[in-house]
N, C-alpha and C positions, 0 to 999 in steps of 0.2 A: 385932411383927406376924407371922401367920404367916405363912412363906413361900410363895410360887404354885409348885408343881411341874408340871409338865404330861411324861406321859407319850405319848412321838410314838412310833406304831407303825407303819413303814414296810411295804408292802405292793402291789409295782407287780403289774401286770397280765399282763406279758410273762413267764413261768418258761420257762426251756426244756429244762430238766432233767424237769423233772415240772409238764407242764400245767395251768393253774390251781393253782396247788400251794398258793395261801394261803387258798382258799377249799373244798382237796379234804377230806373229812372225815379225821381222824385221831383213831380211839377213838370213832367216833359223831359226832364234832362237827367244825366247820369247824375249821383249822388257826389261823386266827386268831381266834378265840375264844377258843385258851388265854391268848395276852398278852392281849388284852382283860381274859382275867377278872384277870391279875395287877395290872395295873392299879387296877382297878376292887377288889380285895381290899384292897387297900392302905389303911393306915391312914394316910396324908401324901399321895397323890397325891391332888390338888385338880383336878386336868380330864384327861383320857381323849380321845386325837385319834390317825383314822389318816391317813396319808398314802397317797394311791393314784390311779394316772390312771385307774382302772377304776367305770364304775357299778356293776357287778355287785356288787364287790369293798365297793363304798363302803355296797352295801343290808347286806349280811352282816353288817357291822361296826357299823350301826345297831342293827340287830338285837340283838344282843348287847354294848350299852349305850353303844359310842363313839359320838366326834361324827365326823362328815366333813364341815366346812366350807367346804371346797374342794377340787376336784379338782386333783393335781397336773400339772404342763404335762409334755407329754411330749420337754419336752429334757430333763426331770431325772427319764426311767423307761428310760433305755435300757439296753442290756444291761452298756453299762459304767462306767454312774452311776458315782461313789461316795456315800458318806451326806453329804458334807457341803454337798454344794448341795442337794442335799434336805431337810438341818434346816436352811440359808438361808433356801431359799422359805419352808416353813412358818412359820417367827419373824417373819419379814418381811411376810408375807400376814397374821400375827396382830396384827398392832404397827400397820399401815396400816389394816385395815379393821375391828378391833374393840380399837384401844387397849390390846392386851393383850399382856403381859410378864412371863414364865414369869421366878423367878431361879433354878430348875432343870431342867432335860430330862431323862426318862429315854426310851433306849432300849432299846424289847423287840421282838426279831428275832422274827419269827412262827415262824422254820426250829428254835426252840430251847424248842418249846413244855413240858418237864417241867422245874419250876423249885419249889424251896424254898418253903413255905409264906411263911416268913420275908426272901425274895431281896431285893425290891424294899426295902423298909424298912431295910434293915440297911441297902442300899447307900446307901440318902439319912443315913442318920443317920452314916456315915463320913466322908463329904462336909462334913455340914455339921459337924461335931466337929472337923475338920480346916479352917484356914481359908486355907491356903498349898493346898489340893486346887484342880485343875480337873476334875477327873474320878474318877473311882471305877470301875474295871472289875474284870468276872464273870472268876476265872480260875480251874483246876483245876490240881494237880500232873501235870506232864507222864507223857503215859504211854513216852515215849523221851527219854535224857538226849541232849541235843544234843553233853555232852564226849565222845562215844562215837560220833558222825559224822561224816563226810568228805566233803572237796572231790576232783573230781579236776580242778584249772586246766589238765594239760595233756591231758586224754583218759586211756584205757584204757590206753596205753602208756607211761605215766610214772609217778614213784610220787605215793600221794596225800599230800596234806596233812590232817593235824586240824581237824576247824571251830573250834573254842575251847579255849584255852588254862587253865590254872588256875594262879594266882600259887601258887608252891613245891610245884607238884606238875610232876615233870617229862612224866610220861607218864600225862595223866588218860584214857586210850582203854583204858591198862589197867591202871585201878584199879578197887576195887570200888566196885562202884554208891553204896553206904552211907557213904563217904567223898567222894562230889562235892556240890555248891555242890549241892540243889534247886531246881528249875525249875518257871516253872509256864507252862500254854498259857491263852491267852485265847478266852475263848466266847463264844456270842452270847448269852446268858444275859442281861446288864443291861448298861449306860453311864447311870451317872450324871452327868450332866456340867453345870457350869453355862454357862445362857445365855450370859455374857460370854465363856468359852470359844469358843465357837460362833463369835458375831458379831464380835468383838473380837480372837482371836488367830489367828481363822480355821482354827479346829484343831477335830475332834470326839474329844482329848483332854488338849490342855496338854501341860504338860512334867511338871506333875506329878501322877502318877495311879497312885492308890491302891490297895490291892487288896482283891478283894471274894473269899476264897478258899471256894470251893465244893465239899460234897460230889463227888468224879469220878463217881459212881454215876447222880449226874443230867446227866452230858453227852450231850446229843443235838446232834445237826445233819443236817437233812434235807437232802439231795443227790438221791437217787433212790429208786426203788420198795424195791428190798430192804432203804434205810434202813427208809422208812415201814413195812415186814411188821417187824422187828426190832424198834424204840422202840414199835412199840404192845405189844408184848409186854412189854416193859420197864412201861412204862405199867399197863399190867395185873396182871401180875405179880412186877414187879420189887421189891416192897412198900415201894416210896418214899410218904412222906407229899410229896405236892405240890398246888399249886392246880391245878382243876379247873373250869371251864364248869357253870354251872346247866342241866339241862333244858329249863328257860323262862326266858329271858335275864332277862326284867324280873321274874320274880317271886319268883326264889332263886339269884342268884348263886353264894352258897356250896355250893352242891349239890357232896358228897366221892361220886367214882365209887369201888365199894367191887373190892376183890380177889378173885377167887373163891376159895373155902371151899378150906380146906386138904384136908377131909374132904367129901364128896361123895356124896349115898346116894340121890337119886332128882333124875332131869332131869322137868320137867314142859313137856310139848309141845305151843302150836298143831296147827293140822294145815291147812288153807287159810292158804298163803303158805310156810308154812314146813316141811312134807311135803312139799307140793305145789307147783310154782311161782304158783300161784295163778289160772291159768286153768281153761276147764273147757270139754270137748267136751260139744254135747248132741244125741239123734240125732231124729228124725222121731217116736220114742214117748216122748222127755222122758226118756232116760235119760242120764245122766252120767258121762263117764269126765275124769280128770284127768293130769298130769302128775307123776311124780315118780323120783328118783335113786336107782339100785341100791344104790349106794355109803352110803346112810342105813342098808341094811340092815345091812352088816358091821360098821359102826361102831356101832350100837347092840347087836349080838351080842356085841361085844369088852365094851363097857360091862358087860351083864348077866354073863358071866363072870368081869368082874372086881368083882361085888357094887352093882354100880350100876343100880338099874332105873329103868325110864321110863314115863311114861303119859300117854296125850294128852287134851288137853280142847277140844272142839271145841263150836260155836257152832251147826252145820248138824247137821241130821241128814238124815241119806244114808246110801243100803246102801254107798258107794264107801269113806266113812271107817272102815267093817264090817271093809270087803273088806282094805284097803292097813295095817292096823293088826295083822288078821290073822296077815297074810303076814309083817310087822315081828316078830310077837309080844309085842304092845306092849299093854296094857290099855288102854283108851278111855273116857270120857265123854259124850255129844253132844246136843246140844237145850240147850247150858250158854248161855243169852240175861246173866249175870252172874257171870264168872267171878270176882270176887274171891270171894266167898264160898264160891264152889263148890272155888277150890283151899283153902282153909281149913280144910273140911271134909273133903277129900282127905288133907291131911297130916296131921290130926286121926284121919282113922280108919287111917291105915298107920302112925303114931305116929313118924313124921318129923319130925326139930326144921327147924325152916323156913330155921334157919341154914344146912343141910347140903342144902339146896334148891336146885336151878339153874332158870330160865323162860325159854326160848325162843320170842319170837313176833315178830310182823310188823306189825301196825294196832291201834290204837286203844284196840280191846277187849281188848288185853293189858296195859294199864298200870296197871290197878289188881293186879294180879296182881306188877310188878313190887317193890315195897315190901315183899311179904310174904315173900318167899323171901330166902337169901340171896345171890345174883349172879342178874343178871339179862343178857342176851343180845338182841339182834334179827340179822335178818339181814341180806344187804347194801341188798336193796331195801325193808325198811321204811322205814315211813312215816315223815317226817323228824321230827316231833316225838317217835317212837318210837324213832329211833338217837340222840336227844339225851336220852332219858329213863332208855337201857340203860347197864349195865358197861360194855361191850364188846359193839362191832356187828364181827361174821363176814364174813371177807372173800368168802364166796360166796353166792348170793339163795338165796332159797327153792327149796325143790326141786331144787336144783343141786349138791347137796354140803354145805351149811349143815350140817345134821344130822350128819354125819360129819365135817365140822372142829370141831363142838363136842365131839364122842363124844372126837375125837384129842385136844382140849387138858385135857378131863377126867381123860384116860387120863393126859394129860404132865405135868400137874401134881400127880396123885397118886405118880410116879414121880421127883419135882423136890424135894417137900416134905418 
């Protein structure tokens, strides 16, 4: 029979490193949506459930295909939980009120969202190939050998001692690297563990647990903000093949967010929302002036010197998009009521491969635009099914800089590749 896995994906409410941290966007999409979707890729996990004493927390996670059955009690969300009265409750909550009995758990840490196309599945099929296994855990080769550290037992004024010893080496602190034992560090990447583990030895991993060794290229662990600038970059650029969040939860899970083009020959620009921050003064004769960032200018000067040009396709027409596109030196299009075809025709007639294409925008009417180019962009305030639809959503709104952090990462990545 085949066996019931259930993948439990822990996600309390309380962060206090970084607020809301399992529901804040990372790359466009909520932070837990990434295990979600690993879950849910999986070729063996048979049910999909998060754990969280939070409503909000618990909509998000519907959203994007898990179940949330029960909200967890908040003695087992506090700041210094551990997991394993939280996969208690859960089995225990599932065995009493829906007869159900997982013979495997996996867990997927939200904090460790770039994970191997292949993570999860490998890790169940080790598990169960092994049958003396209780667990299966995510590890990487360490990136510092612990025979190379020190204790100091008595303080700064005594000499220290070595932390680990190596049978017939007398002094492993100063050997070469190349000659110690290999070490590896464990991530939050997967636990596969089985159920009686859990409830039976009271352990969330046995005595004996297996190892699941992982690319090091894919270790993340989300702690604080300058993680989060960092791993989305990795994310985006790092050009790891990993699972990724659909767009539209329920209608294309597999949705692969693609890498911007190594080669880069024309940005294609909104201009309401993402010129501008999207409001709009209007004075007693109906004329309209707008908002928008210096700083778009330089960075799209840098671009065009460096053979990358830009042109905006806008929706309105208005002398203001005339005026501000001008002064950019940006070519313009405007009265565009159907932009997919109209950038079609754009890269048609500048004879731009659509691969070497980048689209920047903000709402709605930029989505059919995104499929056609190759990377596609929003900015921080777009519309949310528009940061789920993008590559890569910019960490500043429209009209605030957006246009000039994209200019810089085009510039950085033709300088990278």
């Amino acid at each position: 029979m085949k066996p019931e896995i259930l993948a439990l994906i822990p996600a309390r409410g309380g962060s206090k490193g970084i607020p809301r941290k399992n529901i804040r966007d990372f790359a466009g999409v909520p932070l837990i949506a990434w295990s979600i979707a690993a879950a849910r890729q999986s070729n063996l996990v048979t049910r999909t459930i998060v754990s969280t004493d939070d409503e909000e927390i618990a909509a998000v996670a519907r959203s994007f295909g898990a179940e949330t059955p029960f909200l967890r009690p908040a003695e087992f969300a506090q700041d210094a939980t551990t997991d394993l009265p939280v996969f208690e409750h859960a089995l225990r909550w599932l065995a009493e009120n829906e007869n159900y009995h997982p013979d495997v758990v996996i867990q997927l840490r939200p904090t460790s969202p770039i994970r191997p196309r292949d993570c999860v599945d490998r890790a169940i099929r080790i598990l169960r190939s092994h049958p003396d296994a209780d667990c299966v855990r995510g590890v990487v080769p360490a990136g510092q050998n612990p025979h190379k550290m020190w204790r100091l037992p008595s303080g700064e004024d005594a000499p220290m001692q070595n932390l680990l010893d190596v049978e017939g080496l007398a002094e492993p602190y100063n050997a070469p690297r190349q000659i110690l034992p290999p070490v590896y560090w464990q991530t939050g990447h997967i636990d596969a563990i089985r159920a009686a583990t859990i409830l039976e030895k009271k352990s969330m991993s046995g005595e004996a647990i297996y190892p699941l060794v992982i690319d090091p290229r894919y270790s993340v662990d989300l702690d604080n903000l300058s993680d989060w600038a960092k791993y989305e970059w990795l994310a985006t650029f790092g050009g790891l093949d990993f699972v990724t969040p659909g767009p539209i939860p329920a209608r294309s899970p597999g949705h692969k967010r693609r890498s911007m083009p190594e080669k880069v020959d024309l940005l294609v620009l909104d201009f309401d929302g993402v010129i501008t921050d999207n409001r709009v003064w209007t004075d007693q004769d109906g004329r309209e002036t707008v908002a928008s960032n210096r700083s778009d200018s330089e960075g799209l000067s840098r671009l065009r010197k460096a053979g990358v040009e830009a042109v905006v396709i806008s929706k309105e027409v208005n002398p203001v998009v005339a005026a501000r596109c001008q002064k950019l030196k940006v070519p313009f299009v405007q009265g565009i009521q159907d932009k997919g075809p109209a950038l079609t025709r754009l890269l048609e007639e500048r004879g731009v491969d659509p691969a070497h294409a980048v689209y920047l925008g903000n709402d709605t009417n930029d989505l059919p635009c995104f499929p056609l180019v190759g990377w596609a962009a929003a900015v921080a305030d777009a519309q949310p099914e528009v940061r789920q639809a993008a590559d890569f959503v910019l960490g500043k709104p429209g009209g605030r800089g957006a246009v000039r952090e994209l200019c810089d990462m085009i510039l950085k990545n033709r300088r990278t590749s």
